[in-house]
C-alpha positions as CSV (number, residue, x, y, z in Angstrom):
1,X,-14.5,-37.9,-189.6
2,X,-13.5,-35.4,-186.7
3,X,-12.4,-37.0,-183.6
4,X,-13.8,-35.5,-180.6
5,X,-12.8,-35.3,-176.9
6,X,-16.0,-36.7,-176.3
7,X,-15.3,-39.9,-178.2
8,X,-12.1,-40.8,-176.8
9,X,-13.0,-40.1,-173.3
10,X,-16.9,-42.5,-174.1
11,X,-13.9,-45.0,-175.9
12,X,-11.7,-44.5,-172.3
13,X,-14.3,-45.4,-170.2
14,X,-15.8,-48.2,-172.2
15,X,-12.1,-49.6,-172.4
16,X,-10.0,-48.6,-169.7
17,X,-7.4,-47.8,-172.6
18,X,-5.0,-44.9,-172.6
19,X,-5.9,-41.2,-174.0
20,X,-3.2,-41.3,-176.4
21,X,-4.3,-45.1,-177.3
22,X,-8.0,-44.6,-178.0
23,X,-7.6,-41.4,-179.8
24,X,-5.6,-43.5,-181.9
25,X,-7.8,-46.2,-182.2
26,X,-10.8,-44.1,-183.4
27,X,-8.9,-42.5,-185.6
28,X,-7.4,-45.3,-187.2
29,X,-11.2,-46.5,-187.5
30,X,-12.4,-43.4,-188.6
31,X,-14.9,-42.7,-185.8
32,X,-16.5,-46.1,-185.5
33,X,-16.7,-46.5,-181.8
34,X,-17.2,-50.4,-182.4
35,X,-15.0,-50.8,-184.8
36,X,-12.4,-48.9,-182.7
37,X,-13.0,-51.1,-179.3
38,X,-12.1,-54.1,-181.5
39,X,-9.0,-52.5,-182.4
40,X,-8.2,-51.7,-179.4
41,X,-8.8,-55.5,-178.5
42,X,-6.7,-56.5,-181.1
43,X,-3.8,-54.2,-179.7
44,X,-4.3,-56.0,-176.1
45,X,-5.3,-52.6,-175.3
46,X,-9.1,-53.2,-174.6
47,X,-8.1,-55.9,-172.1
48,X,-6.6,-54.0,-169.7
49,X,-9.8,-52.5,-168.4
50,X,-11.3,-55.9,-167.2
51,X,-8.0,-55.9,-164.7
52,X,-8.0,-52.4,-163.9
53,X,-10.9,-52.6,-161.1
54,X,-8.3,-55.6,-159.1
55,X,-6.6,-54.1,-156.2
56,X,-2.9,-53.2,-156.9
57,X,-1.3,-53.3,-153.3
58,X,2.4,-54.4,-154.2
59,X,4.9,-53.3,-156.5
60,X,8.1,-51.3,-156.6
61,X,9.5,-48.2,-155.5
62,X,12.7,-46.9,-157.0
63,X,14.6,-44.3,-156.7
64,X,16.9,-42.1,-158.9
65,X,18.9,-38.9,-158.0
66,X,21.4,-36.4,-160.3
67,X,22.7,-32.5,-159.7
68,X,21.0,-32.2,-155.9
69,X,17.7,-33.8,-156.6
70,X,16.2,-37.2,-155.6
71,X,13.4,-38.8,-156.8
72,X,11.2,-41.8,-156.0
73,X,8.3,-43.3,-157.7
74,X,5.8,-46.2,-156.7
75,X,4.4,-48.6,-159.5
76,X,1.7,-51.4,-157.9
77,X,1.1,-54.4,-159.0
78,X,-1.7,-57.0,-157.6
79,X,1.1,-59.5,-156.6
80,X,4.7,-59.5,-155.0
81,X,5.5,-61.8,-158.0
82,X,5.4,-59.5,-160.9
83,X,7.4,-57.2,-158.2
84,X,10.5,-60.0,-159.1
85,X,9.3,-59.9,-163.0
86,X,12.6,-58.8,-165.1
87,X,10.2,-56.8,-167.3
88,X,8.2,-54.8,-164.5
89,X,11.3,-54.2,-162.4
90,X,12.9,-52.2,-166.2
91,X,9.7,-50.4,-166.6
92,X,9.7,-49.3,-162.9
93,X,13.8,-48.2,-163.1
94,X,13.0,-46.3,-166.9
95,X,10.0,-44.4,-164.9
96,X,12.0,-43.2,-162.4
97,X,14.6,-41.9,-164.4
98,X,11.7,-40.3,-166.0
99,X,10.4,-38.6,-163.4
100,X,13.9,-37.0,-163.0
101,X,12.5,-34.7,-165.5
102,X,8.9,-34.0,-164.1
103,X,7.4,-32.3,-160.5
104,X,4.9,-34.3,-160.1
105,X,3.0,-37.9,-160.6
106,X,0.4,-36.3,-163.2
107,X,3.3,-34.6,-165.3
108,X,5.0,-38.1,-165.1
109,X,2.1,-40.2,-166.9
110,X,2.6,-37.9,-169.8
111,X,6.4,-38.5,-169.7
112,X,8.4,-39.8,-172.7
113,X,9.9,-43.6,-171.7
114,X,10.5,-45.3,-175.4
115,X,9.1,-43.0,-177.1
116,X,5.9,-43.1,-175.3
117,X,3.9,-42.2,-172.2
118,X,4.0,-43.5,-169.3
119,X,0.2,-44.1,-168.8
120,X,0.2,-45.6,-172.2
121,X,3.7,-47.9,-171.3
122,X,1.9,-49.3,-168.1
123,X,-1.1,-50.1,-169.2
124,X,0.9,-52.1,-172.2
125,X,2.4,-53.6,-169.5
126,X,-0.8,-54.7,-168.1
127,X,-1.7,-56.5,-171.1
128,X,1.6,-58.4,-171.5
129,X,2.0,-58.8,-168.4
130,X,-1.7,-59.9,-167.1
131,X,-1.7,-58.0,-163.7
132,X,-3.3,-54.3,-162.6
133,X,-0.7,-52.6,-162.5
134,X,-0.9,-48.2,-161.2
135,X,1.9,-45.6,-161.0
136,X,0.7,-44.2,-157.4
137,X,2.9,-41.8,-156.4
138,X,6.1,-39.7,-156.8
139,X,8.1,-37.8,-154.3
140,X,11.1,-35.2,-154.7
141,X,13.8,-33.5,-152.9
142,X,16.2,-31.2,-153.2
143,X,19.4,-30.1,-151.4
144,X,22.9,-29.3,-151.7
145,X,23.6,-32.9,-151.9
146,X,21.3,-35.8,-152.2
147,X,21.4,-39.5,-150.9
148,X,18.9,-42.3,-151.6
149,X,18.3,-45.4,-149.6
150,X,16.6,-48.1,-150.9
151,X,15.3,-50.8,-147.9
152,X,14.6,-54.6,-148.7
153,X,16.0,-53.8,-152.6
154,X,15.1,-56.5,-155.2
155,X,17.4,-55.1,-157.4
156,X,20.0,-52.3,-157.9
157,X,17.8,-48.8,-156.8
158,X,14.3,-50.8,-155.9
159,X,12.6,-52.7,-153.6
160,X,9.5,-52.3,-150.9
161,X,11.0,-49.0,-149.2
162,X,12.6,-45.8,-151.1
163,X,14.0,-42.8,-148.8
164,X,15.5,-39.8,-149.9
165,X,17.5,-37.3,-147.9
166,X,18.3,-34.0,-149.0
167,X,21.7,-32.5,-146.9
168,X,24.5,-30.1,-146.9
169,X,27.9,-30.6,-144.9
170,X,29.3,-33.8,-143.7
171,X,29.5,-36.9,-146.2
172,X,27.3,-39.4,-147.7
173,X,28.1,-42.5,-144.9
174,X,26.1,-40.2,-142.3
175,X,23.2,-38.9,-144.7
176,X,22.7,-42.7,-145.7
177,X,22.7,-43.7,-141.9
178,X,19.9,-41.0,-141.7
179,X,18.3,-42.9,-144.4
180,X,18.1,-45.8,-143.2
181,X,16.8,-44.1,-139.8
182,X,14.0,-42.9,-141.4
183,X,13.1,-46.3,-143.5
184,X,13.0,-48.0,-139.6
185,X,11.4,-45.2,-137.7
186,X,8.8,-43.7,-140.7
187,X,8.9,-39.9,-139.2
188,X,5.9,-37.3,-140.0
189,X,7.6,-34.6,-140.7
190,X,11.3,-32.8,-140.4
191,X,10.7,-30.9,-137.5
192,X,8.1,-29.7,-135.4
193,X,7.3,-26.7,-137.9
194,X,6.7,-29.0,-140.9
195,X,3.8,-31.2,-138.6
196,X,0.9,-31.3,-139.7
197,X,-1.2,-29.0,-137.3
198,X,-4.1,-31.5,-137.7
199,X,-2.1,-33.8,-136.7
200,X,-1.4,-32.1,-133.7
201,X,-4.6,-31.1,-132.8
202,X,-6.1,-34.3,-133.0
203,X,-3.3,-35.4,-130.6
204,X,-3.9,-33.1,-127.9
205,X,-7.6,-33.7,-128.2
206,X,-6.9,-37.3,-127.7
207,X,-4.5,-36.5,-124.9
208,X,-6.8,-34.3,-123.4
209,X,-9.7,-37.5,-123.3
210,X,-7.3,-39.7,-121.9
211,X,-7.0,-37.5,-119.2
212,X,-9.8,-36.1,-118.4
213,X,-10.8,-40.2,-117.6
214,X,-8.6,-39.5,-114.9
215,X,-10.6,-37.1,-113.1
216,X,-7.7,-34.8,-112.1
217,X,-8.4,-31.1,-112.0
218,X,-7.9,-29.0,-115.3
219,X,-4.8,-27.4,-114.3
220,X,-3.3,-30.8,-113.8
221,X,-4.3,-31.9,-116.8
222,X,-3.3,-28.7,-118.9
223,X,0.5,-29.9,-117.4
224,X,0.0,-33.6,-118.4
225,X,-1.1,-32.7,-121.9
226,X,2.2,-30.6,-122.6
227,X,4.6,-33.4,-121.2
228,X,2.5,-35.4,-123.6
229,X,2.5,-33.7,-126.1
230,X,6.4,-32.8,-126.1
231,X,7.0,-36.5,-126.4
232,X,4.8,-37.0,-129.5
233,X,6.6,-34.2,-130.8
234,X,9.7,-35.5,-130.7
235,X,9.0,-38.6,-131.8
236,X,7.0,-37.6,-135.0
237,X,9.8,-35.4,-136.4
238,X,13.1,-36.8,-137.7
239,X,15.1,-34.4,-135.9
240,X,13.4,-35.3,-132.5
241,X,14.2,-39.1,-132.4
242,X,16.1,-40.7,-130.9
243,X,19.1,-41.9,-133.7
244,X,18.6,-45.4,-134.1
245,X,22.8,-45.3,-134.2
246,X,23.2,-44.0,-131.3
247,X,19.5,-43.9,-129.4
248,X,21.5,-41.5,-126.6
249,X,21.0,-38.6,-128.8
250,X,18.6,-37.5,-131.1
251,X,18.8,-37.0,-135.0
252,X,19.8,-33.4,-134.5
253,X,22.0,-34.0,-132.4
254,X,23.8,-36.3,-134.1
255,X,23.9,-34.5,-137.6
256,X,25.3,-31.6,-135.8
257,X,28.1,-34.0,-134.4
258,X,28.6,-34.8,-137.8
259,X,28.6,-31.2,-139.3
260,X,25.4,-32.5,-141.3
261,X,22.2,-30.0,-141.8
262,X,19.5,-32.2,-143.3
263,X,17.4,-29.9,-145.4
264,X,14.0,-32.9,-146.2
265,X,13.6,-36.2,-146.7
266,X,10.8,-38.1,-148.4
267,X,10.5,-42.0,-148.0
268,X,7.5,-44.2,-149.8
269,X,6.6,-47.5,-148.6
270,X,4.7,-50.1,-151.6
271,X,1.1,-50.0,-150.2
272,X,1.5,-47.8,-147.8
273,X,-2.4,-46.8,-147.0
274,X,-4.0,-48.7,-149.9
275,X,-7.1,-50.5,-148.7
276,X,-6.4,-54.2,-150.1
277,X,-10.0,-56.6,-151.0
278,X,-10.0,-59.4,-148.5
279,X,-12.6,-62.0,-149.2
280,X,-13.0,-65.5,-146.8
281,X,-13.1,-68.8,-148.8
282,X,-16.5,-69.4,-148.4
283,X,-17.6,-65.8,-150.3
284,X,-14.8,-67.0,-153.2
285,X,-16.5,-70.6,-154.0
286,X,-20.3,-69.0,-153.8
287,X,-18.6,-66.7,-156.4
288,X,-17.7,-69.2,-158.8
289,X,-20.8,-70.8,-158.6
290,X,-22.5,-67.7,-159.2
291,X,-24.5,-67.5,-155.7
């Protein structure tokens, strides 16, 4: 029997399994949709669906980096526990080396690690494993030369923080200092050209609320709002903080001391913005007992 795209994405849905997995499956069962979810089951495929709804808010970033490019990937998991799992933390190292290869997080779920995906080796791992488990993100840079930086690191290249820093000039002790800058301070952008003008805007808007409250006349106020927004500037960009080094000057400063030009960084944080499920005790029991 032909199998259709149809069918494996009505298998995908009803399973939670991989593309690669359920065309498989249904073709191994010759189109019997049934027969093809028990297969699946029987693979500890199916199984992974019924965790894949459970919030994933901690995990693993790691980092790799070769010929002036950096990368860093973040894998979730639902607890810091599997973060410390021998298994996870190999899968989590073998992705990033994988995304070495790729641009972006979509080209990296199709990825070869062991001769397979990496969609189809995480959600594998869910079912050994027997936690959600999501590769969220990926970030990349480039430069001349590249240093990583890996803050609160479980093991060699991951932990709960991955920066990157893409340079030219100077040597790696002052790009790492940089990168461990940027894990303390978090920065929006590079410089003041790379902000997002959104970002800005909504800024200044707030700026200009703030002191309108004050009842000052709008000239005033039109010279508040750029002091203001001069200092927000400078301390949204990397190269307008103050160097947590050497807080009397500011990043740029002190890479030009150094005969450093920092051409981007990228840093990821596990669970940075993820919404994570709280429910109060009370809510959990009437659960159980089906109230």
């Amino acid at each position: 029997m032909a199998i259709t795209a149809s069918m494996v994405k009505e298998l995908r849905e009803s399973t939670g399994a991989g593309m690669m997995d359920a065309k498989k499956a249904l073709t191994e069962t010759d189109g019997d949709m049934t027969a093809a979810v028990d297969w699946l089951r029987t693979k500890g495929l199916a199984k992974a669906a019924k965790k894949s709804g459970r919030t994933a808010a901690e995990g693993l970033v790691a980092v790799a980096s070769e010929a002036g490019r950096g990368v860093a990937v973040e894998v979730n998991s639902e607890t810091d526990f599997v973060g410390k799992n021998a298994e996870f933390q190999a899968m989590v190292g073998k992705i990033a080396d994988a995304a070495l290869t790729v641009d972006n997080v979509e080209a990296l779920k199709t990825a070869q690690v062991d001769g397979k995906p990496v969609e189809t080796v995480v959600t594998e791992a869910i079912a050994r494993i027997g936690e959600n488990m999501s590769l969220r993100r990926m970030a990349s840079v480039t430069g001349d030369k590249v240093t990583v930086y890996v803050h609160n690191q479980v093991t060699e290249g991951m932990g709960k923080i991955g920066v990157l820093v893409g340079y030219s000039g100077g040597d790696d002790a002052f790009a790492r200092q940089v990168a461990m800058h940027i894990a303390a301070s978090n920065p929006a952008s590079l410089s003041e050209a790379d902000l997002d003008p959104e970002i800005l805007a909504k800024e200044r808007q707030v700026q200009m609320d703030i002191a309108r409250e004050s009842g000052k006349p709008e000239q005033v106020i039109e010279k508040m709002i750029e002091g203001r927004m001069k200092k927000f500037t400078a301390e949204s960009t990397l190269l307008g903080q103050a160097f947590v080094v050497n807080p009397d000057l500011t990043v740029e400063a002190a890479a030009a001391e150094a005969g450093v030009t920092i051409q981007g960084f990228a840093r990821l944080a596990v669970g940075e913005g993820i919404e994570r499920e709280q429910e109060d005790f009370a809510a959990e029991v009437a659960k159980t007992r089906g109230a």
